[in-house]
Structures are given as C-alpha cells and as structure tokens.
N, C-alpha and C positions, 0 to 999 in steps of 0.2 A: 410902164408896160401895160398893152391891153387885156383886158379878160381873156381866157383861156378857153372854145366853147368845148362844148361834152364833145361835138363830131371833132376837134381836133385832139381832144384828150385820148378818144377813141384810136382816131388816125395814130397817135403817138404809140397808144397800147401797143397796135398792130407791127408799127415798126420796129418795136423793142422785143414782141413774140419772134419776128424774122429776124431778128440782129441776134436774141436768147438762142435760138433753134440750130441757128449758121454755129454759133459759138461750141454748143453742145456736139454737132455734130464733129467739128474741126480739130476742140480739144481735148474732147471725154468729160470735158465737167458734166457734174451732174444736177440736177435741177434745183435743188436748194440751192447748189453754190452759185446759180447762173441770177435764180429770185434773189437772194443775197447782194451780188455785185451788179446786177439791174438799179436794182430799187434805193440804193446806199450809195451808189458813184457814178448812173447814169441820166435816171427818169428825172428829167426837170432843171438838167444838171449844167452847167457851162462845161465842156470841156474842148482844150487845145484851140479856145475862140468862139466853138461851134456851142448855140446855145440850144438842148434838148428841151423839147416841150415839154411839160407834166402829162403822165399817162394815165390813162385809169388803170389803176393795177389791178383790178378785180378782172379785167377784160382781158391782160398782159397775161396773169396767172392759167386763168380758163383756155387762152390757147394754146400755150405751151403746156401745162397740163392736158389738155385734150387733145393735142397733135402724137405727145407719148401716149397715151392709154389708147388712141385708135390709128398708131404709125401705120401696123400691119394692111389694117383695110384702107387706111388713108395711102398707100404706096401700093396695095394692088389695082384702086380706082383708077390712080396717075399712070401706071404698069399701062393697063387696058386700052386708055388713050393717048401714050405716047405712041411714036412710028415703032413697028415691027423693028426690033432689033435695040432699041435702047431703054431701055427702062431706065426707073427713075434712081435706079443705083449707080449710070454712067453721067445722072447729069449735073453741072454743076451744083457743089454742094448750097451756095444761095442761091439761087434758084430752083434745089431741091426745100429748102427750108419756107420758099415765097408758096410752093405749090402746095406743100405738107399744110402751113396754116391756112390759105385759102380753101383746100377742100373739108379742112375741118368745120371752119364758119361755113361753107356749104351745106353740110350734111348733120352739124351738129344745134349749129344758130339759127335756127329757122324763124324768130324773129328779124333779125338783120335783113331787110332786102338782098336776091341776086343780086340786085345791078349795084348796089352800093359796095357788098364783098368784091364782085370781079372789079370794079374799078379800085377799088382800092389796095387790090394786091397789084394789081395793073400798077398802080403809080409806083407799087411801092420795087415793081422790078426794075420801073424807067430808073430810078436813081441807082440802079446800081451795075446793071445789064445792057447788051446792047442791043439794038432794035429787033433782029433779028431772036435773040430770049425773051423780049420783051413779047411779041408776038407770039410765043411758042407758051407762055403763061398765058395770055390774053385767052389763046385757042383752047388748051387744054381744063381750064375754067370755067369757059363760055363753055363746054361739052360735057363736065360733070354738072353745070348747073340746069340745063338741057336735059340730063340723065336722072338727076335728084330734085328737080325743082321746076322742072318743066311748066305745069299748070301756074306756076306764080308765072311764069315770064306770059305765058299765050293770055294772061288777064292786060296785058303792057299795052 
C-alpha cells in the first residue's frame, strides 16, 4: 500500500466531518457517539469492500465540533445566500451537512486556503449530489468566501 499524504488524510478528515454531520443530523446521535463510531469502525477502515482512507482526526474533530458550536451563524450565512424562499432547512440534509462544514473552514480556518476548502467540499458534493447541487455548493461557497475572505482571493 502507498503512503498516505497529509492533503489526503486531510481530504479523508473532511469527508468523515460530512458523512459525522449527515449522520448527526438524520439520526440525532450525538457527537461523542458519532467521534466514537467514526474513529473505531470507519477512519481507515475496509468496509463492505470499500477501503476508507486514514483521516486526521484532529481536523475530523474541529469540524464537526465547530460546525455544532457555530451552526447558528453557520445556517444564517448559507440562509442569506441561498434563493429567496429556501433556506438551508429545506435543503437536502447532505448537502446541508457539505455547506455547514465548508462555511466553517471558511470563516473558522483561516489558515487553509479559499480555493483549497471550496474545492474540496466541491468534490466532496460531486460524490454524492447531482450536478445541479453540485453547483448550487460550488455557488454558495464561492459567495461566503467572496464575503469572508474576499482580500485572500483578489491576492489570486
């Protein structure tokens, strides 16, 4: 098997924050039990064929912790820039869980590059969303990071 790099441990984090968040929202667990069955039966794990990458759990942790301690302002920013009439409580719940962690690396990570987060939640809605959501993340991303972070991109 090849080494593992940090940007894919990273990537891996991220997808485990979105797949923890989806989980939390769908079935009320709560976040110990999600870091619990994360980190003991998924992060790194073979399952049903499918082999999971190792994540960095420090990353895993901080965004699922930090999407909970700042849902509120993290679902009013996503509120603000969805279309008039849908907030982010009509929209699907993964891809409420892809925007919820993307605006927190937004506004909380401020070492991570823009363009590194929005792509990265980017891909991480192509695997799951169709084109159509997929774009509708890309947009509402590319607009809080415009709105929060503006000056890093106009250095690009």
């Amino acid at each position: 098997m090849t080494a593992i790099t940090r940007g894919e441990r990273r990537s891996a984090a991220r997808l485990a924050a979105v797949q923890g968040l989806y989980q939390m929202d769908l079935t009320g667990k709560g976040v110990v039990e999600v870091f619990g069955e994360f980190e003991a039966h998924w992060l790194g794990k073979e399952i049903e064929g499918d082999q999971y990458k190792p994540a960095e759990r420090g990353l895993f942790r901080d965004i699922v912790n930090g999407v909970i301690a700042h849902q509120v302002p993290l679902d009013r920013a996503a509120d603000r820039i969805l279309s008039d009439g849908w907030p982010l409580k009509r929209v699907e719940a993964l891809m409420r869980a892809v925007l919820r962690a993307g605006a927190f690396e937004l506004t909380h990570a401020r070492d991570v590059p823009v363009k590194v987060v929005v792509s990265e939640y980017v891909d991480i809605a192509a695997s799951f969303l169709d084109r159509d959501e997929v774009g509708m993340v890309n947009a509402v991303l590319d607009k809080l990071a415009r709105e929060t972070r503006g000056s890093e991109l106009d250095k690009v």
